[in-house]
NUVOLUM-18201 format. One line per 5 residues: number of its first residue (from 1); their letters; for each residue z, y, x of N, C-alpha, C. Coordinates in Angstrom, 1 decimal, padded with zeros to 4 digits. Example, Ala and Ser with C-alpha at 12.3 -4.5 7.8 and 13.67 -1.06 7.14 Angstrom:
1> as> 007.8 -005.7 013.2 007.8 -004.5 012.3 007.8 -003.3 013.2  007.1 -002.2 012.8 007.1 -001.1 013.7 007.9 000.0 012.9
end
This chain:
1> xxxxx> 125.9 095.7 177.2 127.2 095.1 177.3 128.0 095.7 178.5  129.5 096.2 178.8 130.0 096.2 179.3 130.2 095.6 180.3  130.0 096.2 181.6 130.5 095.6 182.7 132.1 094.3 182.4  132.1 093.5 183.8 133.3 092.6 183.1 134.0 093.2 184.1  135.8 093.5 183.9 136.4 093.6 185.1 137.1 092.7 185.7
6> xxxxx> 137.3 093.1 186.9 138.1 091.6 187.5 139.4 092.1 188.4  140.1 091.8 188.7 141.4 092.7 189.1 141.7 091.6 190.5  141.8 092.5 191.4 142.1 091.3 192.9 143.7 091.8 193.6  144.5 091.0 194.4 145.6 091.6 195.0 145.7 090.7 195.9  146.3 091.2 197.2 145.8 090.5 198.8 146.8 089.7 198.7
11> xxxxx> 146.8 088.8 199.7 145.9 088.6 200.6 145.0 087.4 200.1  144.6 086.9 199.3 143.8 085.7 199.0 143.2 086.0 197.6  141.3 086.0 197.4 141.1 085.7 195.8 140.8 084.9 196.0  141.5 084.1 194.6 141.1 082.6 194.3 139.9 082.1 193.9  139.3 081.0 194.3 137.9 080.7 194.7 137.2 080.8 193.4
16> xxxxx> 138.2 080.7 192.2 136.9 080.7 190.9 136.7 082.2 190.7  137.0 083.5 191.3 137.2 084.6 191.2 135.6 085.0 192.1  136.4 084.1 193.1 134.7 084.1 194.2 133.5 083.8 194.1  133.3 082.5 192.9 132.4 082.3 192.7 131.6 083.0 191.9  132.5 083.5 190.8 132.0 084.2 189.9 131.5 085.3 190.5
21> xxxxx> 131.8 085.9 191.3 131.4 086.9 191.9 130.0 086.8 192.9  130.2 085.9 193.4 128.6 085.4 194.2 127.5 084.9 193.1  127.7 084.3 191.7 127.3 083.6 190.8 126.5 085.2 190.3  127.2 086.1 189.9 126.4 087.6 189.6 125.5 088.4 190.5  126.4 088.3 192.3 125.3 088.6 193.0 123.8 087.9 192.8
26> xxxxx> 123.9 086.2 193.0 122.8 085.3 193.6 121.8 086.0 192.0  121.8 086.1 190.8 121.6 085.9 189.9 120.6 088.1 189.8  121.0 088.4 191.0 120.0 089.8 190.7 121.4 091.4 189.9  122.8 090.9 190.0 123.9 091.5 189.6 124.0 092.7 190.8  124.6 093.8 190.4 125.2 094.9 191.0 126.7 095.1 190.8
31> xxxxx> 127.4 095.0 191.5 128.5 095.1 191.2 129.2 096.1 192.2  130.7 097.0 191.8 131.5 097.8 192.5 132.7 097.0 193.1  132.9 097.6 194.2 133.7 096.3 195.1 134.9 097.7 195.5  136.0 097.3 196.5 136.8 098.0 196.9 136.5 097.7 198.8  136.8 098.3 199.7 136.6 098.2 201.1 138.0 098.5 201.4
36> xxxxx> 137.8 098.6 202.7 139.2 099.3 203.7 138.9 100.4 203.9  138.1 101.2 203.3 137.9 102.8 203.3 137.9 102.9 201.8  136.3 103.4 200.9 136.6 103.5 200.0 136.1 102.7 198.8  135.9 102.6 197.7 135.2 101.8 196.7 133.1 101.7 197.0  132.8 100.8 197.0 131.5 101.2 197.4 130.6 099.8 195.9
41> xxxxx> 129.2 100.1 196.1 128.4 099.7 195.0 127.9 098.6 196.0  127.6 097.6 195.6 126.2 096.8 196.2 125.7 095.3 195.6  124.7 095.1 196.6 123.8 093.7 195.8 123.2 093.0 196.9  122.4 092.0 196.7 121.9 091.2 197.2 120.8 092.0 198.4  121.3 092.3 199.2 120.3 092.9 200.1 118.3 092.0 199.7
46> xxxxx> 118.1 090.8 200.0 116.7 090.4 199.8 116.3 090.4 198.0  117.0 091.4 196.9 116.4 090.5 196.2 116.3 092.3 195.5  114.7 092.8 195.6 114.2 094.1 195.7 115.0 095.1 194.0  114.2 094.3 192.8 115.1 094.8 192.2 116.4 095.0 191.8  117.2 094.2 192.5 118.7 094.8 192.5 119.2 096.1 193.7
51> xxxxx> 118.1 096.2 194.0 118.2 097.4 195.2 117.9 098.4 194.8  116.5 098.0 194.2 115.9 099.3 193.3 117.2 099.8 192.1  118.1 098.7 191.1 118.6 099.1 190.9 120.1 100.0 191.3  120.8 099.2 192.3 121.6 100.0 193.0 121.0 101.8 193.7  119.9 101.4 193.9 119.4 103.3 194.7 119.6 104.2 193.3
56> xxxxx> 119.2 103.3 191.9 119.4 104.6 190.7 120.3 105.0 190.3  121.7 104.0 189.9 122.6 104.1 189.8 123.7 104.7 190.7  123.3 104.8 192.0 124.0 105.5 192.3 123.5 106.8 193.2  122.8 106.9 192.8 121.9 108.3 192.8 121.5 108.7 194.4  120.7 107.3 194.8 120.3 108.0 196.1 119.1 108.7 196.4
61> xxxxx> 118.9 109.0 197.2 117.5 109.8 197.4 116.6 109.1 198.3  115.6 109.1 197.9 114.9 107.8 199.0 114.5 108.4 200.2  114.6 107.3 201.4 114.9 107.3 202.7 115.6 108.1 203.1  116.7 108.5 202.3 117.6 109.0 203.2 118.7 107.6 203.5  119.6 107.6 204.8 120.3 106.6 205.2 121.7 106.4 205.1
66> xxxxx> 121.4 106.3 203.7 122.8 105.8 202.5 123.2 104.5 202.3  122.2 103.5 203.0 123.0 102.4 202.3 122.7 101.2 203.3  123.7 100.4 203.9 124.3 099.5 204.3 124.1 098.2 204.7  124.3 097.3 205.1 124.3 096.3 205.5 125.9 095.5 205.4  126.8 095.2 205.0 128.0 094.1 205.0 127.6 093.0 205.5
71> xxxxx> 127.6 092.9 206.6 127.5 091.2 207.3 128.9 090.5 207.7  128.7 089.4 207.9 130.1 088.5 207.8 130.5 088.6 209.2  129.2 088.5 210.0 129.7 088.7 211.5 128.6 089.2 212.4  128.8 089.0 213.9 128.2 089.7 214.9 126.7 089.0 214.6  126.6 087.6 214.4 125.2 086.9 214.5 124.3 086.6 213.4
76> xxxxx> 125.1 087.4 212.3 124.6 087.6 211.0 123.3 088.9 211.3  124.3 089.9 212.1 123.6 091.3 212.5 122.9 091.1 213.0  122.5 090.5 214.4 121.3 090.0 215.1 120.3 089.7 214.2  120.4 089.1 213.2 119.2 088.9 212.3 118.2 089.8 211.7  118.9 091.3 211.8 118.5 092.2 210.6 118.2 093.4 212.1
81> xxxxx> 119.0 093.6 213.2 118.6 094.6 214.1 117.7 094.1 215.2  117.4 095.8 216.0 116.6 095.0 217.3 117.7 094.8 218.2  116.9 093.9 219.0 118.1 093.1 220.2 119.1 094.4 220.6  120.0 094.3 220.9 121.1 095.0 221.5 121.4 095.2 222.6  121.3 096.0 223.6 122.0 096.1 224.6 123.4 095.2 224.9
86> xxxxx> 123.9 095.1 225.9 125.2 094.8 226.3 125.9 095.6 225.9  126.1 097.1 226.1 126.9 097.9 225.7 126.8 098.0 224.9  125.5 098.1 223.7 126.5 098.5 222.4 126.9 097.0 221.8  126.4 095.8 222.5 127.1 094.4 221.4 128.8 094.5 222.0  128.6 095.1 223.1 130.0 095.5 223.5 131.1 095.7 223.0
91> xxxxx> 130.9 097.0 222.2 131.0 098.5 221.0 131.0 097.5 220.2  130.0 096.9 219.6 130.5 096.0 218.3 131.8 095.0 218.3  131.4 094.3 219.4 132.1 093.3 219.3 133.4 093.9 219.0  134.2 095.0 220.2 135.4 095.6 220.1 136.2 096.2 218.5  135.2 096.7 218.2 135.4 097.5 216.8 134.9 096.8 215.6
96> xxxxx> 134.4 095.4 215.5 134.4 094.8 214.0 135.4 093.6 214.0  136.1 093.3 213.1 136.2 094.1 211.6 136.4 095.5 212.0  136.5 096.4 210.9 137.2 097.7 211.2 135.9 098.4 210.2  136.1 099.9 210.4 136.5 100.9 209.3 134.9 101.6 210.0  134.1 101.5 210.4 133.2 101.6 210.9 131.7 101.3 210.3
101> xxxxx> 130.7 102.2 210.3 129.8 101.8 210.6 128.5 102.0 211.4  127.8 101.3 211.8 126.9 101.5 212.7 125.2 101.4 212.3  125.1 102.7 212.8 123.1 102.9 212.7 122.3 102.4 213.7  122.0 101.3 213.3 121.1 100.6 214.7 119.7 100.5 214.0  118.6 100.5 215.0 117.1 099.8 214.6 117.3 098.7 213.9
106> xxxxx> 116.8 098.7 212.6 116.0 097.5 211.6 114.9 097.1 212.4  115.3 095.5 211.8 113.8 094.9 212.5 113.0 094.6 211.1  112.1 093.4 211.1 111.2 093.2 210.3 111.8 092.7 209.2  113.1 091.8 209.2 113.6 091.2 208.4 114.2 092.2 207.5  114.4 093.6 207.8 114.9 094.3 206.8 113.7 094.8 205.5
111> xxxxx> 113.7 095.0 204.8 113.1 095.9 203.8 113.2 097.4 203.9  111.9 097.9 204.1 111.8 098.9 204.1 112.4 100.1 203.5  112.3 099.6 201.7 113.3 100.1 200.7 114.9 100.5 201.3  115.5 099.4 202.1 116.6 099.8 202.9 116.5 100.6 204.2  115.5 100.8 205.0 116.1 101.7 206.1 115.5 102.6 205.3
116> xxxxx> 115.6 103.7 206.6 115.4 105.0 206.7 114.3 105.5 206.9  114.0 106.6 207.3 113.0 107.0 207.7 112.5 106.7 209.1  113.4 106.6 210.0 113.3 106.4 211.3 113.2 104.6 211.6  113.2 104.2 210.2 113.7 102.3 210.3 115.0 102.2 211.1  115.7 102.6 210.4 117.3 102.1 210.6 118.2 102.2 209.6
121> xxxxx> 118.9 101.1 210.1 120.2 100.4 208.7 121.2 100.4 209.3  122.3 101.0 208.4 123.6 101.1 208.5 124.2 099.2 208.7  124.9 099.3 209.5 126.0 097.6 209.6 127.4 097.6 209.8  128.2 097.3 208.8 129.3 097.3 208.2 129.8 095.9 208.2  131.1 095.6 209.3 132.0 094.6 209.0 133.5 095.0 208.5
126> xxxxx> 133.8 095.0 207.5 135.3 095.4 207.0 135.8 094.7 207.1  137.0 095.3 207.2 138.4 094.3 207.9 139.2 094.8 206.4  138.5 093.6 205.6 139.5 093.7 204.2 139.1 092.6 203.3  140.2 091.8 202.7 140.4 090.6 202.8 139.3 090.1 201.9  138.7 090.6 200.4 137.8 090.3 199.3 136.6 090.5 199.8
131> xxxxx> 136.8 091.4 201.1 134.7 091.2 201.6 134.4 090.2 202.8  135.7 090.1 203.4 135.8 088.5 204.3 135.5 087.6 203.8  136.4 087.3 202.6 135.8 085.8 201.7 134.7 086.5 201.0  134.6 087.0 200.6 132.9 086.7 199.7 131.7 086.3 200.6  131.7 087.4 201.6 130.7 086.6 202.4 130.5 085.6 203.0
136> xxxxx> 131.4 085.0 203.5 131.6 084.2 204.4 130.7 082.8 203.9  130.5 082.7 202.7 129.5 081.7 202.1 127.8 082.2 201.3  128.2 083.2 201.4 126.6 084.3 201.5 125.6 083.6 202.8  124.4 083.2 201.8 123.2 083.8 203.2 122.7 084.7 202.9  122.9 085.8 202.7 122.2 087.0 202.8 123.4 088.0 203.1
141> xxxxx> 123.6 089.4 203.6 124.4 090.3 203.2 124.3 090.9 202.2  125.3 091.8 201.5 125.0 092.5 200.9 124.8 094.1 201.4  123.8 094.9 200.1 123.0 095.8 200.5 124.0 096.5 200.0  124.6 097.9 200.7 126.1 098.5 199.9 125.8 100.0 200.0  126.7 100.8 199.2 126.2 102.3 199.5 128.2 102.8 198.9
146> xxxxx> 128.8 103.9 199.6 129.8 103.9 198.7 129.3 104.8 197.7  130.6 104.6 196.8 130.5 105.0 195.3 130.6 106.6 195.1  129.7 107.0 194.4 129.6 108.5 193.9 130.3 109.0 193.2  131.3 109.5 193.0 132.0 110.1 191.8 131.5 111.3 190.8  131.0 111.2 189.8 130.6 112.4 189.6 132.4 113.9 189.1
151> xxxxx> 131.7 115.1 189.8 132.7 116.1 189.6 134.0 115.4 190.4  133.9 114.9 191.3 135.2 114.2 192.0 134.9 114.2 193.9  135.9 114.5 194.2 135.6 114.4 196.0 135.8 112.9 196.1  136.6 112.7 196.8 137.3 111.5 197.1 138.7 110.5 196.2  139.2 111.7 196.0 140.3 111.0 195.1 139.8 111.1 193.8
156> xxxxx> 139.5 109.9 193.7 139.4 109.3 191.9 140.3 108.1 191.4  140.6 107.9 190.2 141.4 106.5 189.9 140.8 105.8 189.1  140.9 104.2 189.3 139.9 103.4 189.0 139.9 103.7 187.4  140.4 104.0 186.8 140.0 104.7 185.3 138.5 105.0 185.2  138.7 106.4 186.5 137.6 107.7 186.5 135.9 106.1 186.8
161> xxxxx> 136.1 105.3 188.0 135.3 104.3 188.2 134.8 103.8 186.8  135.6 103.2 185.8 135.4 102.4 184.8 134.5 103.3 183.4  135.0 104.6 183.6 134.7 105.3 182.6 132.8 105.8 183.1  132.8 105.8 184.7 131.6 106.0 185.0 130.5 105.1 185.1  131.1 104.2 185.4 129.9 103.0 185.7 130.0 101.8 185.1
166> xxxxx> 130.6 101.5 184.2 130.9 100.5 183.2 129.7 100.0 182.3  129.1 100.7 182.1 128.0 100.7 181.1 126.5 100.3 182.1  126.0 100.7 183.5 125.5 100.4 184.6 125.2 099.4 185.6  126.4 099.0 185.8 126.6 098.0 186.9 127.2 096.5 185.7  127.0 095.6 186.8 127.4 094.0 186.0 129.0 093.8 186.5
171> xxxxx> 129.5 094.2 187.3 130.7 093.9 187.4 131.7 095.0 188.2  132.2 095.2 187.8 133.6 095.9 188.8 134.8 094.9 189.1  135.0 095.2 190.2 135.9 094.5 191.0 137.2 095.6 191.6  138.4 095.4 191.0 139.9 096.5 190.7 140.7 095.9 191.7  141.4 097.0 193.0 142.4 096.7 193.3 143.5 097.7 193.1
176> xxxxx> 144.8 097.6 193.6 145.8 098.3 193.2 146.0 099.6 193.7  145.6 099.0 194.7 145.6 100.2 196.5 144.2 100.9 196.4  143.7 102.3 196.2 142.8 103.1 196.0 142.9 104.1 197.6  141.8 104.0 198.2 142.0 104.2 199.8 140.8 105.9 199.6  140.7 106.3 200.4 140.3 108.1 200.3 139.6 108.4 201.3
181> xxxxx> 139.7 107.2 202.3 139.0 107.6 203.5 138.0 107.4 203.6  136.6 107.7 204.1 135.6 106.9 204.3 135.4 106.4 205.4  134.6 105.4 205.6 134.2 104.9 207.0 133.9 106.1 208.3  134.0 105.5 209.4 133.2 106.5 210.4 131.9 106.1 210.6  130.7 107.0 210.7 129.5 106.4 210.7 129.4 106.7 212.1
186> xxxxx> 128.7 105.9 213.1 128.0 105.9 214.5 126.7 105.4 215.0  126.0 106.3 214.9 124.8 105.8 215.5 124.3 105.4 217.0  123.9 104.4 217.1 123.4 104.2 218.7 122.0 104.7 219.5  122.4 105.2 219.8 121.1 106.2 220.8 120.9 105.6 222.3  120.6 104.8 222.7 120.3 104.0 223.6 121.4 103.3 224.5
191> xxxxx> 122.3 103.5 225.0 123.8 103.3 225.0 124.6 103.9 224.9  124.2 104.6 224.2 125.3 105.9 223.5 125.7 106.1 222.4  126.7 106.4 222.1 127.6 106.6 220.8 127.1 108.1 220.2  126.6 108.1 219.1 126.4 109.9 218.2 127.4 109.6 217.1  128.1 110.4 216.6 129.5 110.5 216.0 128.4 111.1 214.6
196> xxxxx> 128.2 110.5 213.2 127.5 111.4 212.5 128.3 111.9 211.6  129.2 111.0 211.2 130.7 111.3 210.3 132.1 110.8 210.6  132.7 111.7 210.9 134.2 111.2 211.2 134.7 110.8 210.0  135.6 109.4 210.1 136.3 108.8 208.5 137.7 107.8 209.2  137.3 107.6 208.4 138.7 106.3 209.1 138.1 105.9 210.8
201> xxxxx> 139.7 105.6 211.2 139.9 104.9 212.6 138.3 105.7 213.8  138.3 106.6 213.3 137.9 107.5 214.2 138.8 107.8 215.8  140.2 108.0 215.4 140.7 108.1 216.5 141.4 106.9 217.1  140.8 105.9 216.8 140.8 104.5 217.7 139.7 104.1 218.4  138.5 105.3 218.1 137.1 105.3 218.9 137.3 105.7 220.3
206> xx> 136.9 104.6 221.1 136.7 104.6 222.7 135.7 104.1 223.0  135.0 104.8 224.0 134.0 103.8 225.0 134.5 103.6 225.8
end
């Protein structure tokens, strides 16, 4: 069966939009979302085979450090990393929401399946309005990777999305505004910032 589509436009989705959307997560669903960078895949971070199936579908390679964490907030993240210094909760605090994400140490609470090699997980707070409300009544995060295009760089139109992963994933989720940027990835090295990919609001990065 065909993925269902659902079509969102800001600033507010209406709560039966949300539930239905949480009702596919809690239930073992994969679904394609839109961010404030670019369209990305994800699922129930604790619930293994919807992980297992997000890594196939969108064709990751194992342990390499592709995919994500979306937490609602700073004390959500404390759950999933090791303790943080002052400087980088610092660094967090300043820069989430935003266009960012950050590679810190996984602790136990993560699944292995999600970090890396080195045991670390990417953490992503977007500052965009359909991943504010979804989570915000989540206990879990979701586990997110962005979206692969095949034969496409960055600029695709949600067409090229529908035509690729429709048949795959349980839900896509359409907005009007199709964004090209990706996040900036930053890893923490003891209280230091490593730049691994420049993407959006990179040149709003200060220590």
């Amino acid at each position: 069966m065909p993925a269902e589509l659902i079509y969102i436009q800001p600033p507010v989705v209406p709560d039966h939009i949300l539930k239905k959307v949480q009702t596919i997560l809690r239930q073992g669903g994969v679904i394609i979302y839109p961010t404030d960078t670019v369209y990305s895949i994800g699922c129930m971070m604790h619930l293994p085979k919807s992980v297992d199936k997000l890594i196939s579908v969108n064709k990751i390679s194992s342990g390499k450090q592709l995919l994500s964490l979306i937490c609602k907030d700073l004390g959500q993240v404390a759950h999933y990393v090791r303790p943080l210094s002052k400087e980088i909760f610092r660094v967090l605090k300043k820069y989430t929401p935003g266009p960012f994400a950050f590679v810190l140490e996984a602790n136990s609470n993560v699944h292995k399946t999600l970090q890396s090699k080195r045991k670390e997980i990417g953490i992503r707070i977007p500052d965009y309005f359909f991943i504010q409300q979804l989570v915000e009544d989540m206990d879990y995060p979701l586990a997110t990777s962005s979206l692969k295009m095949e034969g496409k760089e960055l600029e695709y139109t949600t067409d090229d999305i529908v035509r690729q992963y429709k048949h795959v994933v349980d839900l896509i989720i359409l907005s009007d505004t199709l964004l090209y940027e990706p996040s900036t990835v930053l890893k923490a090295t003891g209280d230091t910032w490593e730049v691994i990919r420049e993407g959006k609001g990179i040149d709003e990065f200060i220590l």
